[in-house]
DRENDO-1510 file (C-alpha; in Angstrom, 1 decimal, always signed):
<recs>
REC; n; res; u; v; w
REC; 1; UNK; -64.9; -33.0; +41.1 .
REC; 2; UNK; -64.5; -36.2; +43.3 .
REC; 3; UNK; -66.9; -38.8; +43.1 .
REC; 4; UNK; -67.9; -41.2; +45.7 .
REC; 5; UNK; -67.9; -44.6; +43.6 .
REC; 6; UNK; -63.8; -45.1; +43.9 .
REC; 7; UNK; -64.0; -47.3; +45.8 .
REC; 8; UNK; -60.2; -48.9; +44.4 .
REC; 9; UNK; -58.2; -45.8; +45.6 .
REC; 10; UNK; -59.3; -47.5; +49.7 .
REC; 11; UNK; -56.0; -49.5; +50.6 .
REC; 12; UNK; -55.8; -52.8; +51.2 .
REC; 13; UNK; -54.4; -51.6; +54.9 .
REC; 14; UNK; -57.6; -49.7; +55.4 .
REC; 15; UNK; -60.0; -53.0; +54.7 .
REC; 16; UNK; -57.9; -55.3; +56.8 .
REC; 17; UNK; -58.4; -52.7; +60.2 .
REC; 18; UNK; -61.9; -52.8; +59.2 .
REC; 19; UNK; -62.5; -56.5; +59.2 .
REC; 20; UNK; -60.4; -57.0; +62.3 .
REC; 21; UNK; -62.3; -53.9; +64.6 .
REC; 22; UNK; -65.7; -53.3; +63.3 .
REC; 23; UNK; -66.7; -56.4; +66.0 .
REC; 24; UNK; -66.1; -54.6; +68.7 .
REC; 25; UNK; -68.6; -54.7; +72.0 .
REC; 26; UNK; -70.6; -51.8; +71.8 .
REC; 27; UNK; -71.5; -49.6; +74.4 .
REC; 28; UNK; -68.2; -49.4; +76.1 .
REC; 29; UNK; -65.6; -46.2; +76.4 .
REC; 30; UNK; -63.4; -47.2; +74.0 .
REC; 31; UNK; -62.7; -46.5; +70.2 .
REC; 32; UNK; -64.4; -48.4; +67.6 .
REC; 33; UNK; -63.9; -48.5; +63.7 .
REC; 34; UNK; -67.7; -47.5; +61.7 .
REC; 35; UNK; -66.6; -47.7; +58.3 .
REC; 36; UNK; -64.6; -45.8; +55.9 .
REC; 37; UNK; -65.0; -42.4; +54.2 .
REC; 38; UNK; -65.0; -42.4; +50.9 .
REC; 39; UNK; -62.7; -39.3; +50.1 .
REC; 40; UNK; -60.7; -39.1; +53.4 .
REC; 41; UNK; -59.6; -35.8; +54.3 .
REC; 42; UNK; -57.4; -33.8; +56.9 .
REC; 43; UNK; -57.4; -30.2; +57.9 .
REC; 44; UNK; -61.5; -30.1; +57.4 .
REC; 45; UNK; -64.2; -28.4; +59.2 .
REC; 46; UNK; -66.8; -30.4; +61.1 .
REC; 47; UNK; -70.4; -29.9; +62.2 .
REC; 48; UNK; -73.5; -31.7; +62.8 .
REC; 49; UNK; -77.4; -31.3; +63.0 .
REC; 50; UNK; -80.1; -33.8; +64.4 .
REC; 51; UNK; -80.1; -35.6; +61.3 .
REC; 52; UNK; -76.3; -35.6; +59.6 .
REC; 53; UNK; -72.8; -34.9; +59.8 .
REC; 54; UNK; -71.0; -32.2; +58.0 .
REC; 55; UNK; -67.4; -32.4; +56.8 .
REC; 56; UNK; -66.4; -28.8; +54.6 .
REC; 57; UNK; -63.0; -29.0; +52.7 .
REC; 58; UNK; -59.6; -30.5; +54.1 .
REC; 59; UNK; -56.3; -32.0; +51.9 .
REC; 60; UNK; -56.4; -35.4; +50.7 .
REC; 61; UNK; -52.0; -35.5; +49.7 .
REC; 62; UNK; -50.2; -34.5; +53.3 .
REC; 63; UNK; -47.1; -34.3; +50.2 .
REC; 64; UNK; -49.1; -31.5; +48.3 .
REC; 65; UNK; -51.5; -29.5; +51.0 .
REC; 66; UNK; -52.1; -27.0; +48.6 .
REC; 67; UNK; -52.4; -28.7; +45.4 .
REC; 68; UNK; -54.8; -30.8; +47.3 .
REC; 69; UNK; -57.2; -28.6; +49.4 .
REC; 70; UNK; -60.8; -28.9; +48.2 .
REC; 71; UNK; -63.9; -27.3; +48.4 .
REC; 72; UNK; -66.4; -29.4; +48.5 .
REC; 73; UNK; -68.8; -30.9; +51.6 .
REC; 74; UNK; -69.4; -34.2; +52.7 .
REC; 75; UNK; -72.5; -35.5; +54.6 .
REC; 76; UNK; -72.5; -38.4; +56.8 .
REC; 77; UNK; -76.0; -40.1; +58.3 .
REC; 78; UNK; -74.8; -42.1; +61.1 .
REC; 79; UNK; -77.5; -44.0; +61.8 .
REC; 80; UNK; -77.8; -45.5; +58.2 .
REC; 81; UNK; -73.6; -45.3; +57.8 .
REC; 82; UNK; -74.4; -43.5; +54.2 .
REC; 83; UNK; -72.0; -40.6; +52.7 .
REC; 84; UNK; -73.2; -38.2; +50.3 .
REC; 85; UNK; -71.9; -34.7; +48.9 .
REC; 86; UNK; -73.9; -31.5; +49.1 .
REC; 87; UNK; -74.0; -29.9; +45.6 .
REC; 88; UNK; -72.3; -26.8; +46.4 .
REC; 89; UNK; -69.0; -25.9; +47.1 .
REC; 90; UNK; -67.1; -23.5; +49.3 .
REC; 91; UNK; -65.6; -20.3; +47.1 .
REC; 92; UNK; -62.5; -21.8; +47.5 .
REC; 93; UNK; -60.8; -25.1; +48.6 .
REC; 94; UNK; -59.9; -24.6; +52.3 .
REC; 95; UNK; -57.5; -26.8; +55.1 .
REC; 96; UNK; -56.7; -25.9; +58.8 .
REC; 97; UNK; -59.5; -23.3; +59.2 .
REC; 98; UNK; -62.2; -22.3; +61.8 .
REC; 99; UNK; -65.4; -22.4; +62.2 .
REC; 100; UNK; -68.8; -22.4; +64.2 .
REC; 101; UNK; -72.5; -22.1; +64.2 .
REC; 102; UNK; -74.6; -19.3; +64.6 .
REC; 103; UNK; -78.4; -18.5; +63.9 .
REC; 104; UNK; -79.1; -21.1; +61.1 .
REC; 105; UNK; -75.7; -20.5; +59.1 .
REC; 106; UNK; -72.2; -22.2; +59.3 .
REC; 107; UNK; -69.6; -19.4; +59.7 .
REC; 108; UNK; -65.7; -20.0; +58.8 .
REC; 109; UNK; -62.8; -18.5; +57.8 .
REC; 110; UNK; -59.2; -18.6; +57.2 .
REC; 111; UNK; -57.8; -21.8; +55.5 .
REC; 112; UNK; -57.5; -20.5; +51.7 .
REC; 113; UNK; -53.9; -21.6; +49.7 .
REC; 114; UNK; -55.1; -21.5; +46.6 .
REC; 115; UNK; -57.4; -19.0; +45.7 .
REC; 116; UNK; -58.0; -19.7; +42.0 .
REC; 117; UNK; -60.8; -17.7; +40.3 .
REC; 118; UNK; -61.9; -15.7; +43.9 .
REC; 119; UNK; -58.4; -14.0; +45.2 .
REC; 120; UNK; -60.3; -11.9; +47.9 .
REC; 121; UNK; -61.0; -15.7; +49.5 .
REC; 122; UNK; -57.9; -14.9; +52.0 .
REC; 123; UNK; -59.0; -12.5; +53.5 .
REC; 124; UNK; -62.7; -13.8; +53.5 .
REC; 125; UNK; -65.8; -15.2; +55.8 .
REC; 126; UNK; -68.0; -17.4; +54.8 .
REC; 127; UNK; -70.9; -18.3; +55.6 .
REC; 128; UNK; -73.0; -21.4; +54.1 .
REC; 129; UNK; -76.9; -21.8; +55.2 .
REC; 130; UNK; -78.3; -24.9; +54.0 .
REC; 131; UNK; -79.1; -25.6; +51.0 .
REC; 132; UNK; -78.0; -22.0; +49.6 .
REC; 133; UNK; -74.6; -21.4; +48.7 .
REC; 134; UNK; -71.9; -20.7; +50.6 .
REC; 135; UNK; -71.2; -17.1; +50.8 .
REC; 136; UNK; -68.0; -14.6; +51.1 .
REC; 137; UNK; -69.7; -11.9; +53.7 .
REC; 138; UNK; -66.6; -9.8; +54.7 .
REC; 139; UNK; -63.1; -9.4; +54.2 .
REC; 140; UNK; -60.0; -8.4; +56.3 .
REC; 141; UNK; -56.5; -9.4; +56.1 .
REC; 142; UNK; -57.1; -11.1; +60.1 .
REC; 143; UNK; -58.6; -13.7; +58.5 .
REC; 144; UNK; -55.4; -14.8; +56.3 .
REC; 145; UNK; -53.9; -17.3; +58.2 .
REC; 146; UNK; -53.9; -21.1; +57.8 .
REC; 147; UNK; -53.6; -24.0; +60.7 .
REC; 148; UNK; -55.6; -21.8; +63.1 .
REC; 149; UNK; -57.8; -22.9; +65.5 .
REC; 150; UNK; -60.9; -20.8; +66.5 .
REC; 151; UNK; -65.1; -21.4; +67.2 .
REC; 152; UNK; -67.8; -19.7; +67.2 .
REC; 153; UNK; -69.4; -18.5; +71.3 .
REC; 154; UNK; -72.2; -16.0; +71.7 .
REC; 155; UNK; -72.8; -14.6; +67.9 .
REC; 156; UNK; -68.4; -14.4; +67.8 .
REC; 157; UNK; -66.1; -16.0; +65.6 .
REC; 158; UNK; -62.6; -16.4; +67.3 .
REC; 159; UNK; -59.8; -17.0; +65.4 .
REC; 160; UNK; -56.5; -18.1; +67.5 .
REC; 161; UNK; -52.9; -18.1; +66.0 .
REC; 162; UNK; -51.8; -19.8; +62.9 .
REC; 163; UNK; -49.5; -18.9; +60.0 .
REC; 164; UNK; -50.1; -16.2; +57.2 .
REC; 165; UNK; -51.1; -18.2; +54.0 .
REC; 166; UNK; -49.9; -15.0; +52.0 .
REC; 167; UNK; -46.9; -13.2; +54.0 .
REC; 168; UNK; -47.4; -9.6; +54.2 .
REC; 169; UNK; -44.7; -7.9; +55.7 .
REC; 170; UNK; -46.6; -4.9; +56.7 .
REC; 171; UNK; -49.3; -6.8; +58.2 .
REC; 172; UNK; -48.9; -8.7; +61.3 .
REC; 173; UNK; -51.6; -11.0; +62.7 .
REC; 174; UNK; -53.2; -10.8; +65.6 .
REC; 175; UNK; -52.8; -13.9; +67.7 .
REC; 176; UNK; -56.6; -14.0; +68.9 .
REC; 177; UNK; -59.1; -12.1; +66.7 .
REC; 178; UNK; -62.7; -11.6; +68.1 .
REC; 179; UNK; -65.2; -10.9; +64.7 .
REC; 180; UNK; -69.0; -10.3; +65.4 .
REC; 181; UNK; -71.1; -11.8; +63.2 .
REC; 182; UNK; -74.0; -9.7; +64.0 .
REC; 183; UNK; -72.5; -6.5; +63.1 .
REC; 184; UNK; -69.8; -7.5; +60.9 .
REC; 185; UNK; -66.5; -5.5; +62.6 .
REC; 186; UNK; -63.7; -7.3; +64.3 .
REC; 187; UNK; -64.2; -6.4; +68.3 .
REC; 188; UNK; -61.3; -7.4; +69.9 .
REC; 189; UNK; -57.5; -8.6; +69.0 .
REC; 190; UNK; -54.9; -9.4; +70.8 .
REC; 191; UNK; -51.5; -9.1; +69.5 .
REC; 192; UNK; -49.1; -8.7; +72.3 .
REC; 193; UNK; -48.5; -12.7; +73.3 .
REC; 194; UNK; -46.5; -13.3; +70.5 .
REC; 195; UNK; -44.0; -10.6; +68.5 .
REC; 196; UNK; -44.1; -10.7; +64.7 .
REC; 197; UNK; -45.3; -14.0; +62.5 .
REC; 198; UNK; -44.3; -16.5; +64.3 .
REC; 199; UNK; -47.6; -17.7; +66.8 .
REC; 200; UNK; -48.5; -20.9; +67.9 .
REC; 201; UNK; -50.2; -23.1; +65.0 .
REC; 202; UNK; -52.0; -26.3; +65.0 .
REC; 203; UNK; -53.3; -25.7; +68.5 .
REC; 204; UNK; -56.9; -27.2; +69.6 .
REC; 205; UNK; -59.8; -25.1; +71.2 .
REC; 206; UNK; -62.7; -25.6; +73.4 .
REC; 207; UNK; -65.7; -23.5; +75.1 .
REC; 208; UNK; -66.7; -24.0; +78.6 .
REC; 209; UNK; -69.6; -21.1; +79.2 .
REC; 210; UNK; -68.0; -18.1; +78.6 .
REC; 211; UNK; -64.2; -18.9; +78.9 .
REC; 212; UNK; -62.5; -21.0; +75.9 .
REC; 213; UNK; -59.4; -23.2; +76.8 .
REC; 214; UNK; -56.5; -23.6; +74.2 .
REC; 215; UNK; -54.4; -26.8; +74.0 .
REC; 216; UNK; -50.8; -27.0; +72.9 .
REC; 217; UNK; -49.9; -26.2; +69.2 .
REC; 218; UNK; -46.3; -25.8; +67.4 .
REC; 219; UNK; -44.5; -22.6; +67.3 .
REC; 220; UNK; -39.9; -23.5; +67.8 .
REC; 221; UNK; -41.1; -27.1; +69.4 .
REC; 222; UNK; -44.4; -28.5; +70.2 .
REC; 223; UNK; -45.8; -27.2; +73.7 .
REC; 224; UNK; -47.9; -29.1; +76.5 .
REC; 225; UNK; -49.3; -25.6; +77.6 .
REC; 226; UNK; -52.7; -24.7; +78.5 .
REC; 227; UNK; -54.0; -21.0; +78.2 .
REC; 228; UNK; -57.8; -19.9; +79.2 .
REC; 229; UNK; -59.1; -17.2; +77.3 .
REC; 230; UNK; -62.3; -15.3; +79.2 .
REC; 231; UNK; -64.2; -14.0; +76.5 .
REC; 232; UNK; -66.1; -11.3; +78.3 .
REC; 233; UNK; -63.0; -9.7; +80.3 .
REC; 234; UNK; -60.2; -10.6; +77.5 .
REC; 235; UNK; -58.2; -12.1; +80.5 .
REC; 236; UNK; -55.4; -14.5; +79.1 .
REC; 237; UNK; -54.0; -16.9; +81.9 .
REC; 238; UNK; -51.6; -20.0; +81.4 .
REC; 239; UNK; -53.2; -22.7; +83.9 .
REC; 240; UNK; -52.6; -26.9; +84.4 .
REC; 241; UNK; -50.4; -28.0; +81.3 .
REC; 242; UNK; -51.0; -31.2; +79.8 .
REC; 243; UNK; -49.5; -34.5; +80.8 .
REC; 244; UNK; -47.1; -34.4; +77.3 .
REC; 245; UNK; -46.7; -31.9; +74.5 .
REC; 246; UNK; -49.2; -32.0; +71.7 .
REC; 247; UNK; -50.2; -30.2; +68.6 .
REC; 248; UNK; -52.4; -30.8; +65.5 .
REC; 249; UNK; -54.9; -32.9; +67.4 .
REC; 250; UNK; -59.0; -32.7; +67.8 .
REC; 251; UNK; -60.8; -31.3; +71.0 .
REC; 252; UNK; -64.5; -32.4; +71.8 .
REC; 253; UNK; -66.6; -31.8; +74.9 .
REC; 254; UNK; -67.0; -34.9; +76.6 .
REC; 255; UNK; -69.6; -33.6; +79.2 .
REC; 256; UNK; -69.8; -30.2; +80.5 .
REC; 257; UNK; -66.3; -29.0; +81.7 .
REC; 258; UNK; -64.6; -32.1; +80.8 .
REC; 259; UNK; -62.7; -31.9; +76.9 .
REC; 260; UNK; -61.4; -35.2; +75.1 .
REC; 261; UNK; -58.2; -34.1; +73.1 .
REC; 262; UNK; -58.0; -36.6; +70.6 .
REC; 263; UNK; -54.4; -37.8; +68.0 .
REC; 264; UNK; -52.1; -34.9; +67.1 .
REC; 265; UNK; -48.4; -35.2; +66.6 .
REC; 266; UNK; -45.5; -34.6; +69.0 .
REC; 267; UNK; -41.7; -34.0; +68.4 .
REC; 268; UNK; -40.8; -37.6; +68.3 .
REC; 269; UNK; -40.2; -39.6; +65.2 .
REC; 270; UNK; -42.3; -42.4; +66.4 .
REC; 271; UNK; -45.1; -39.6; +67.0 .
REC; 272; UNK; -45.8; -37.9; +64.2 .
REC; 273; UNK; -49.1; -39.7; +64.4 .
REC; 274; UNK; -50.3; -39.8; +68.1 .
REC; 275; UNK; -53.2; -42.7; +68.9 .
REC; 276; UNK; -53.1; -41.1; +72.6 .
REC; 277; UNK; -57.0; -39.6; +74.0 .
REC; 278; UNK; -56.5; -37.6; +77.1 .
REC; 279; UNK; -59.7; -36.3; +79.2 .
REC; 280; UNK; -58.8; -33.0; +80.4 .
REC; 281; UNK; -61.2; -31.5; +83.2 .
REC; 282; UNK; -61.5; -27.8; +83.0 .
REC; 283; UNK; -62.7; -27.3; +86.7 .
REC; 284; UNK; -60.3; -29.6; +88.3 .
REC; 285; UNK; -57.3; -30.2; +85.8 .
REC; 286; UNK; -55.0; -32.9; +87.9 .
REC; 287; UNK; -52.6; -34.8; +86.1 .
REC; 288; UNK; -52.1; -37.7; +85.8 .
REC; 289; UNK; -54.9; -37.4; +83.2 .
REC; 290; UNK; -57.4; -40.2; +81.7 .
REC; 291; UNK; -55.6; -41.7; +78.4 .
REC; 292; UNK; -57.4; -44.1; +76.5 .
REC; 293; UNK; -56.3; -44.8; +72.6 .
REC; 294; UNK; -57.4; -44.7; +68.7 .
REC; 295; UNK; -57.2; -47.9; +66.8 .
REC; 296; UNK; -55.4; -45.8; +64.3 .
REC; 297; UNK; -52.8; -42.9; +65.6 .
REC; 298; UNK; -54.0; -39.5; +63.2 .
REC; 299; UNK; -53.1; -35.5; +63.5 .
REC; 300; UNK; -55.5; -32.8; +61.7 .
REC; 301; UNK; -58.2; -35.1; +62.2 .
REC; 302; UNK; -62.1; -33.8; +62.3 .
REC; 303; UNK; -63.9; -34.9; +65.9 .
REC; 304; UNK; -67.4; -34.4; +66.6 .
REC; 305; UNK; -70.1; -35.1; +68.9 .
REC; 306; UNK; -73.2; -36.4; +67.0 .
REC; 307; UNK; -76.2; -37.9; +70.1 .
REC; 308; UNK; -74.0; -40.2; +72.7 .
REC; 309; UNK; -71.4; -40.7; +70.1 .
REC; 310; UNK; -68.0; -39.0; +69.6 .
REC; 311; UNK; -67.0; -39.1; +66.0 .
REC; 312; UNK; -63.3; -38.9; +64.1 .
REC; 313; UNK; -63.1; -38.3; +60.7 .
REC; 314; UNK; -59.7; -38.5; +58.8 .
REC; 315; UNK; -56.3; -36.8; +59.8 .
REC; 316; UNK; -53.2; -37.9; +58.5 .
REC; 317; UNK; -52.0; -41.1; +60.4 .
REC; 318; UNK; -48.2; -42.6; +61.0 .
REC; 319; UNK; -47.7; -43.4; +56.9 .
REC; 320; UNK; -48.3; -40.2; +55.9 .
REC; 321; UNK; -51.6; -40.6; +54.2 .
REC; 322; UNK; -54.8; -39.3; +54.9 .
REC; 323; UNK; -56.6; -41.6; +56.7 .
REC; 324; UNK; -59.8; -43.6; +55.5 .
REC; 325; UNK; -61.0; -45.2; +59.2 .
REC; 326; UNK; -63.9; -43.8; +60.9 .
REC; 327; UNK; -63.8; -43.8; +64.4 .
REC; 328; UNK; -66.7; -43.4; +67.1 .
REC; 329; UNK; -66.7; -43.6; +71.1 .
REC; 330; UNK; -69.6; -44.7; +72.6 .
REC; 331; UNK; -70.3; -42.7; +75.7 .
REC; 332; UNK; -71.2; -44.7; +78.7 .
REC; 333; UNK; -73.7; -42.5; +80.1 .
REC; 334; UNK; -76.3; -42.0; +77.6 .
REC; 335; UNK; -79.9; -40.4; +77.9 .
REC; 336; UNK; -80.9; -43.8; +79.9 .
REC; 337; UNK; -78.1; -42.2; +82.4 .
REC; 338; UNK; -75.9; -45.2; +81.7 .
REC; 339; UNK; -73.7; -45.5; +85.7 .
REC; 340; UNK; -76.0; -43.3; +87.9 .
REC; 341; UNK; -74.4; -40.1; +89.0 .
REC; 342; UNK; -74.9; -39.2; +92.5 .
REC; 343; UNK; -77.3; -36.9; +93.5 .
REC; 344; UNK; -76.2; -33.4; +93.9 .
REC; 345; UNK; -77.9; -30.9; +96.3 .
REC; 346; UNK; -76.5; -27.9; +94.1 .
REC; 347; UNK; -78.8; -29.1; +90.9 .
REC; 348; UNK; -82.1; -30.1; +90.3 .
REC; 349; UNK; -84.1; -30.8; +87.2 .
REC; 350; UNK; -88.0; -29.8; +87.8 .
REC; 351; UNK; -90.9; -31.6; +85.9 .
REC; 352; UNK; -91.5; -29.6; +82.6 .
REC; 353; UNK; -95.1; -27.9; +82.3 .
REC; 354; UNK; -97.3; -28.5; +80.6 .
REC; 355; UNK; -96.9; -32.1; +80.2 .
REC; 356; UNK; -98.2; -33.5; +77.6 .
REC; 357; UNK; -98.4; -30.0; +75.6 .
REC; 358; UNK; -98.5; -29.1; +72.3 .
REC; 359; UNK; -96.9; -25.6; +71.4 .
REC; 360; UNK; -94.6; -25.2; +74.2 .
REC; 361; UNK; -93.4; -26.6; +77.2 .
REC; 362; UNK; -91.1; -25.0; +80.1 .
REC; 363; UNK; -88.6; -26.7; +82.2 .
REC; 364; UNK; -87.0; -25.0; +84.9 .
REC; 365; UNK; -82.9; -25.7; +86.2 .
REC; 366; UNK; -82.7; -25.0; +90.1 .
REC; 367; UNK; -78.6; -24.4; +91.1 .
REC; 368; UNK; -77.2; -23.4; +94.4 .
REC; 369; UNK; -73.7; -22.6; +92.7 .
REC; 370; UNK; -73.2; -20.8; +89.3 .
REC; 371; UNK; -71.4; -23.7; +86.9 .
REC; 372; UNK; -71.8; -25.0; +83.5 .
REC; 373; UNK; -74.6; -27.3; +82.8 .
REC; 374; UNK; -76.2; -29.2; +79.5 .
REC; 375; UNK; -80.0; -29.1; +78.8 .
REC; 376; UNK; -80.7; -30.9; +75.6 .
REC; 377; UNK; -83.8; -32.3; +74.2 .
REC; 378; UNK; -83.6; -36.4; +72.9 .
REC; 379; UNK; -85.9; -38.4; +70.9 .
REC; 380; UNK; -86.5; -42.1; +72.4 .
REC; 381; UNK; -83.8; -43.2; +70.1 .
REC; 382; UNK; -81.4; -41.4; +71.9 .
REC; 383; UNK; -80.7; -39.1; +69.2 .
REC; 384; UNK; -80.3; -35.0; +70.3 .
REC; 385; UNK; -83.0; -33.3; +68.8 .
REC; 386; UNK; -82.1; -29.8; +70.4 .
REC; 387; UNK; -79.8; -28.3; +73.0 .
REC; 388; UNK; -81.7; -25.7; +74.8 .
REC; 389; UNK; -78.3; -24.9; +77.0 .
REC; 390; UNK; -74.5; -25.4; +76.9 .
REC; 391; UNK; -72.8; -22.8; +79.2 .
REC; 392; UNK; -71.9; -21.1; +82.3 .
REC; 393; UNK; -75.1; -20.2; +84.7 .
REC; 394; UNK; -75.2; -18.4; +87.8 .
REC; 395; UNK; -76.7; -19.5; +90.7 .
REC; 396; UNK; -80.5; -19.8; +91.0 .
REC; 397; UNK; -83.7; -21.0; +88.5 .
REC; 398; UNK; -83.2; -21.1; +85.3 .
REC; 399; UNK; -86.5; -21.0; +82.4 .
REC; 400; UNK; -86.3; -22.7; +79.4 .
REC; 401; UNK; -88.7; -23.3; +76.6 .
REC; 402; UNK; -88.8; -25.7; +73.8 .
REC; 403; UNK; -91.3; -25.3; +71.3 .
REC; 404; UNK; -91.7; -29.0; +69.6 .
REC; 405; UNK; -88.7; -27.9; +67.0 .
REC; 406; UNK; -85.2; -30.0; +66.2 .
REC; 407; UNK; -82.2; -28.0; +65.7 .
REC; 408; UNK; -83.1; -26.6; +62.2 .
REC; 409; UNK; -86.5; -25.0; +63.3 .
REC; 410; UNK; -88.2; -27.9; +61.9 .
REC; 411; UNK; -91.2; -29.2; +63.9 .
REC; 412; UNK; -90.7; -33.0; +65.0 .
REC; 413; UNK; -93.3; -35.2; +65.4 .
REC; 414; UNK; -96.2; -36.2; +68.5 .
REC; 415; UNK; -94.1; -38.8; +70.8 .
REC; 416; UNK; -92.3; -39.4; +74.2 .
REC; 417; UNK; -89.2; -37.1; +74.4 .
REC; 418; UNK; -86.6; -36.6; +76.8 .
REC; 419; UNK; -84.7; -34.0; +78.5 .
REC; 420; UNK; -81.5; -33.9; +80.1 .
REC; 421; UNK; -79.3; -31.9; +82.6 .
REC; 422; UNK; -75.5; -32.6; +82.8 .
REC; 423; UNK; -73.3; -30.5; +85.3 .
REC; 424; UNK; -69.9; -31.5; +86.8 .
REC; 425; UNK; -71.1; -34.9; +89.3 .
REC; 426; UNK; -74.3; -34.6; +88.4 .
REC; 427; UNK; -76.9; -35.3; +85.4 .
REC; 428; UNK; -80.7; -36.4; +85.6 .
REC; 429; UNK; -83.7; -37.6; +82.8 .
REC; 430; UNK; -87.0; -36.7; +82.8 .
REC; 431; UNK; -89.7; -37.8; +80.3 .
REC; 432; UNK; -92.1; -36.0; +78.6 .
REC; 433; UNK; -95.0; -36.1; +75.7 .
REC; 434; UNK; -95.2; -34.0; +72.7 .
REC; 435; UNK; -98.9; -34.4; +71.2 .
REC; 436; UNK; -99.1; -32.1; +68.0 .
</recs>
């Protein structure tokens, strides 16, 4: 078991970029250093709720991946700067696995090189519900594969390429597997992109409403390609490649439609560690695209959006060591709505009613063009308390309830909230009151 106190295995490297960047002006689009984890990982899981961030497994020696895969979860409170560790464990140690959230529960899979004590890990699921343990719900040899990328969209856990952690040569892997977590059976593969074991690995994924975009990877050379992957039809279409190959980095939404890919590696010797952040706009992908840079260059690092903050945890940066730097972006246009965006005649935001209430309130989303759009909840700390909408929406009104709860189904207290709609050139605020 690790413990958090070792503080003397940080390097002296690590303190130094600390000292030097934690200064940084706040509130602009760039990189800036938090802090330092205290058991720096690559290859993990990320997730957050309105309260923490959640890191589950990784590698800490990029020498020994599976000598060092581990199973246990870190916790990370941004707003006090405090790590912890939950006091479970996953069934087994995992690295370069995928994962989403659905209905209350964190559901993964894939990842396992060391199976020690649970063998049937492999080919498992898991799924861990706060604070019970995590749990192996199904099996299926699909879910053997390590460096995949994958999510979780509309109660489905998508699993796309990666290698077999144990090779089976009368089982071939489907490149993208579509596994229902509602009924437990696997819906949908696709094995006809790529012939035998050899698929793209270490490739970055992304939903936009109903379609998820796939970024680069490895597989005979690192690729700059882009595919789009329409989860209702199963179309597969190549579209706009990126500006310069890439694998092994992080994907986050920025704002709807528009994906930061974040570090990742490259075929070059001097790259192996990329500091590079492109922008990448799913409706209107024209190179040359947005670049901006980490303070510290990282592949297999963990990126994730916690309120108006972009997070990056760990990754292996350009000495070969997992790195200890924790990175944030501070997004320009927070709940205050930051630069104004222009008024759009295809979206409004209507006053939510009743207002005050206690119980429930309704707000209602007016578009003249189907689109995706954002509708999330904020506390007057500018902290998400609940996203009520993240996808595609066809044209016309839109309903949506919140009933006074944050993210976990836990009731939040009397107070001014906010609510916000983002769409592509277009985002508005409204206030409301919550008197319990």
């Amino acid at each position: 078991m690790l413990f958090f106190g070792k503080w003397s295995k940080l390097r002296l490297r690590d303190l130094v970029m600390v000292a030097l960047l934690i200064t940084a002006a706040p509130g602009q689009e760039r990189w800036q250093i938090a802090g330092l984890m205290p058991v720096p990982v690559a290859g993990a899981q990320v997730f957050s709720d309105s309260q923490q961030i959640y890191l589950l497994g990784g590698y800490t020696n990029p020498l020994d991946i599976a000598g060092s895969t581990l199973d246990i979860i870190q916790t990370y409170d941004p707003q006090q700067n405090l790590w912890g560790q939950e006091r479970v464990t996953l069934n087994a140690g995992r690295a370069g696995f995928a994962g989403g959230w659905f209905e209350g529960a964190f559901h993964f899979a894939g990842g396992v090189m060391v199976a020690n004590g649970t063998p049937f890990a492999y080919f498992g699921i898991e799924r861990w519900e706060r604070p019970n343990d995590p749990v192996l719900t199904n099996f299926n040899p699909e879910f053997n594969r390590i460096n995949t990328t994958g999510l979780v969209l509309n109660g489905r856990l998508y699993l796309i390429g990666g290698q077999p952690a144990i090779v089976d040569p009368t089982f071939t892997l489907s490149y993208i597997v579509e596994y229902d977590l509602v009924t437990a059976a696997i819906t949908f593969v696709e094995d006809s992109l790529f012939q035998g074991q050899d698929m793209p690995y270490h490739q970055s994924a992304m939903a936009v409403g109903e379609d998820i975009f796939i970024f680069g990877g490895a597989r005979f050379g690192v690729s700059r390609r882009v595919y789009r992957f329409n989860t209702q039809t199963h179309d597969f279409q190549e579209i706009v490649s990126m500006s310069s190959e890439r694998a092994g980095g992080a994907s986050v939404e920025k704002a709807p439609g528009e994906i930061l890919l974040i570090g990742g590696y490259n075929e070059s010797p001097f790259n192996t560690a990329m500091d590079s952040v492109i922008l990448y706009n799913t409706a209107d992908p024209v190179p040359p695209f947005p670049q901006m840079s980490l303070n510290v260059g990282r592949r297999e690092a963990s990126a994730v959006r916690f309120g108006q903050r972009i997070y990056l945890f760990g990754g292996v940066n350009s000495f070969n060591f997992t790195e200890a730097n924790i990175e944030f972006l501070d997004l320009a246009t927070g709940i205050s709505g930051g630069d104004p965006q222009p008024l759009s005649p295809d979206f409004a935001l209507h006053p939510n009613y009743p207002n005050p209430f206690n119980g429930e309130t309704r707000i209602e989303v007016s578009l003249k063009r189907a689109g995706p759009l954002q509708l999330a909840i904020f506390d007057v700390s500018g902290r998400k308390v609940r996203q009520l909408a993240n996808g595609f929406r066809a044209a016309g009104s839109h309903e949506f309830a919140w009933d006074g709860r944050d993210e976990r189904g836990l009731p939040v207290g009397s107070g001014v909230y906010f609510y916000r709609l983002r769409a592509p050139g277009f985002q508005d605020v409204k206030k409301m009151m919550l008197v319990q």
